[in-house]
Each structure stands twice: as structure tokens, then as C-alpha cells.
C-alpha positions in Angstrom: 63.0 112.8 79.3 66.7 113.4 77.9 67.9 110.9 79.9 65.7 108.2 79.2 66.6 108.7 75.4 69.8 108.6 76.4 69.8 105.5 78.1 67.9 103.5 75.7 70.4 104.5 73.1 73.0 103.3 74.9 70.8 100.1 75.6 70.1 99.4 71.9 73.8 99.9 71.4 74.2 97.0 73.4 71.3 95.4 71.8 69.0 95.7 74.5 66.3 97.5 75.4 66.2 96.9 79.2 68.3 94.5 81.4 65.9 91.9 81.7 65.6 91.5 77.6 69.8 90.9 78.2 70.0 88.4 81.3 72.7 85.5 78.5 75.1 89.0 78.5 74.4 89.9 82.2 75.1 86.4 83.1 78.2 86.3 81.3 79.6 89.3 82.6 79.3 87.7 86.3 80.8 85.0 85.4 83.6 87.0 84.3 83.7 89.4 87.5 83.7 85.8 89.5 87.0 85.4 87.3 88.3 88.3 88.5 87.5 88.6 91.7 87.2 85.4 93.2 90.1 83.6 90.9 92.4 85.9 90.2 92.2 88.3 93.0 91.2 86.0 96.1 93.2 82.7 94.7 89.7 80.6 95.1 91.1 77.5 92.6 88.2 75.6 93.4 85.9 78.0 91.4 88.1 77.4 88.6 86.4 74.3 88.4 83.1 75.7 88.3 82.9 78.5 86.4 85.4 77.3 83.4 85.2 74.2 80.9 87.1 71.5 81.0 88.9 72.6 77.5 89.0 76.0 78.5 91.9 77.5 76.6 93.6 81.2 77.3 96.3 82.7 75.2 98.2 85.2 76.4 101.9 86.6 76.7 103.2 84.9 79.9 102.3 81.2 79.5 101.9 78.8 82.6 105.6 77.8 83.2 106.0 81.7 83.5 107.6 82.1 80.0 106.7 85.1 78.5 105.9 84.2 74.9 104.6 86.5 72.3 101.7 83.5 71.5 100.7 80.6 73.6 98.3 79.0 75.5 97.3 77.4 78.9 95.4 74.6 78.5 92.5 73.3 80.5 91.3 73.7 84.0 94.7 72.2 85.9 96.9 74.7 83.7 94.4 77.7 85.0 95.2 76.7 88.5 98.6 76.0 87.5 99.1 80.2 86.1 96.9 81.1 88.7 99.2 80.1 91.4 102.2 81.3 89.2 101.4 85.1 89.4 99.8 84.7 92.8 103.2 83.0 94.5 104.9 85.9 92.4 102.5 88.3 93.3 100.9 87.6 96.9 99.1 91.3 96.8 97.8 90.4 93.0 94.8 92.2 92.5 92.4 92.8 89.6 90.3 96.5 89.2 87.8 96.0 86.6 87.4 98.7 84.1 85.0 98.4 81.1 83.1 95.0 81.0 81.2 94.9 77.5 79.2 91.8 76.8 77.3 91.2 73.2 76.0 87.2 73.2 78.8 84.9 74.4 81.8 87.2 74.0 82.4 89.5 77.1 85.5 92.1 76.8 87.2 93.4 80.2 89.7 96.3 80.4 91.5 95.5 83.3 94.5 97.0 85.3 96.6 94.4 87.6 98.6 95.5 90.5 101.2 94.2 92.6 104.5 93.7 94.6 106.6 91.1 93.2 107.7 89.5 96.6 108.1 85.7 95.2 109.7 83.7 92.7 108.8 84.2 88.6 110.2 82.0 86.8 114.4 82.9 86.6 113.7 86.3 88.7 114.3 86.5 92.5 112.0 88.7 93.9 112.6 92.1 93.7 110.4 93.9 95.9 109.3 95.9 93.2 105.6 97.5 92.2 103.8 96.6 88.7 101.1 98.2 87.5 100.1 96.9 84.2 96.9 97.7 81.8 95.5 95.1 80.0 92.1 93.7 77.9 90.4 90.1 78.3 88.1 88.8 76.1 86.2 85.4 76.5 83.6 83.4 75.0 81.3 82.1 77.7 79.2 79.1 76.7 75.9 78.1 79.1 77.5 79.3 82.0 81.4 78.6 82.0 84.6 80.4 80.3 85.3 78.1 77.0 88.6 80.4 76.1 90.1 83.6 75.9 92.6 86.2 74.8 94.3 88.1 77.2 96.3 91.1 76.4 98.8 93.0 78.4 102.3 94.3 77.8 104.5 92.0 79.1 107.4 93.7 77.8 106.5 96.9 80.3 105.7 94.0 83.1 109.5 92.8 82.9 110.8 96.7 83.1 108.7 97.3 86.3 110.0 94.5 87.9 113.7 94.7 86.8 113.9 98.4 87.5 116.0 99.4 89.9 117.5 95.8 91.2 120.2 95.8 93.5 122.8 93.2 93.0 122.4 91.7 96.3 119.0 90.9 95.1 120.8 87.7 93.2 121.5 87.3 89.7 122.3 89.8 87.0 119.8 92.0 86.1 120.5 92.2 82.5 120.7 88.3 82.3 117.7 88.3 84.5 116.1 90.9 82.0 117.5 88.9 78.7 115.9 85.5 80.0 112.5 87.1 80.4 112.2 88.5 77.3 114.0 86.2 74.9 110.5 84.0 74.5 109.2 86.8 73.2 111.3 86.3 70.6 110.7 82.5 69.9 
């Protein structure tokens, strides 16, 4: 009997009373593990067309040329795909683990952590072979079925150490120039 008074407190919280009188935030927040999992983690660009608007804008610190920028955005569907294939060509072991998905009416938050090896190209830094791990938060406005925008926030300044940690100089460039580059549109 506890329990169920538990759980319809935390239901109300939510502001609902059992999933079915919630199936707009229940929706949403599968459109948002499609995000994750099928964009981001599998590199399925095709289902950026499906589950995204056409004007779908995302701000966050490392903008679609791979410039890390303390505020910008990616605009539309082609500059999804665009950072998509960015972090995945970086990245090619990129993947997503969800945390807590929260959804009240259109807005859906999503702790996230991202993983991977940096074994490619970003931006003015040769691969390094080095590990990120990196925390971060998401949160979108889903309107009748598709992402419309979001804010993503990570620390991009903790990104650049993990993957200029360590460098060898036989991995090409300088690290500290390498390092200075990165971060200097932070700055802008």
C-alpha cells in the first residue's frame, strides 16, 4: 500500500496520474531516445529527417564546423547531419548512455554521458588515440512528433583536456597550439 502512495506521488510530480493520462510526454521522450540511440549512437542520418523539423535549431558549445564556441547554433536538418558526422568521423566508437529523461508537455530534459576514442580528425586536432568521457544535459522542445530545438550542455573545456592529454609529438602538431586553437572560440 506504501508503494502505491509512493508511486502516485512521484506520478503527480510528473503531472500524471498513470502513464496512459501522459502518452504527449511519453511520446516525447521516445523521440528523444530515437535521438540518442539511433542518431547519435548508430549514425542513422536518415532519421534525422524524420524525427526533427525542418528549422530545428541546437545550441551548444562545439558548433558544426567543430568550433568550440561558448554560444552558437546548428541550424536545420543538413547542419544536424552535418555535426552528426563531425563527432562520429572524430569519434567512430561515439556512444550515448542515457541517464535521467524528465518530460513535462513539450520540453524533455536528458542527462547524458558521451563516450569515446578520438581516432579521427576534429577540427585542427590529429587524432590522438585518446579516451573522453564527458557528462552532459539536453533539453528539447518537441512539437507533434519532431525535435523543434535544443540546448545542449557539456563541458567542452574538459572534452579538449581528455583529448589533448598526454599527446606525443609524433602525433603531429603542437599540443599547446593544438590545445590554444580549440579553446580560443570559447573566448569569441
Amino acid at each position: 500500500m506504501k508503494i502505491a502512495i509512493i508511486i502516485k506521488i512521484l506520478q503527480l510530480f510528473e503531472g500524471c496520474l498513470t502513464k496512459e493520462h501522459c502518452p504527449l510526454s511519453e511520446a516525447n521522450k521516445q523521440v528523444l531516445r530515437r535521438h540518442f540511440e539511433e542518431v547519435l549512437n548508430q549514425g542513422q542520418l536518415e532519421v534525422i529527417d524524420t524525427i526533427y523539423t525542418t528549422d530545428y535549431v541546437l545550441d551548444a558549445p562545439v558548433q558544426t564546423d567543430g568550433s568550440a564556441q561558448s554560444q552558437g547554433q546548428t541550424l536545420g536538418r543538413d547542419g544536424l547531419k552535418r555535426r552528426v558526422t563531425l563527432f562520429r568521423t572524430a569519434f567512430p566508437d561515439i556512444h550515448f548512455a542515457l541517464g535521467a529523461i524528465v518530460a513535462e508537455g513539450d520540453l524533455v530534459t536528458v542527462q547524458y554521458t558521451y563516450t569515446g576514442t578520438h581516432d579521427g580528425q576534429f577540427r585542427e586536432l590529429a587524432p590522438t588515440g585518446n579516451k573522453v568521457s564527458v557528462m552532459g544535459i539536453l533539453i528539447a522542445t518537441v512539437i507533434n512528433g519532431q525535435i523543434a530545438s535544443a540546448v545542449s550542455v557539456f563541458d567542452s573545456g574538459d572534452m579538449i583536456r581528455q583529448l589533448t592529454a598526454h599527446k606525443k609529438p609524433d602525433q603531429g602538431g603542437n599540443l599547446f597550439h593544438d590545445a590554444f586553437e580549440l579553446l580560443q572560440g570559447l573566448f569569441r
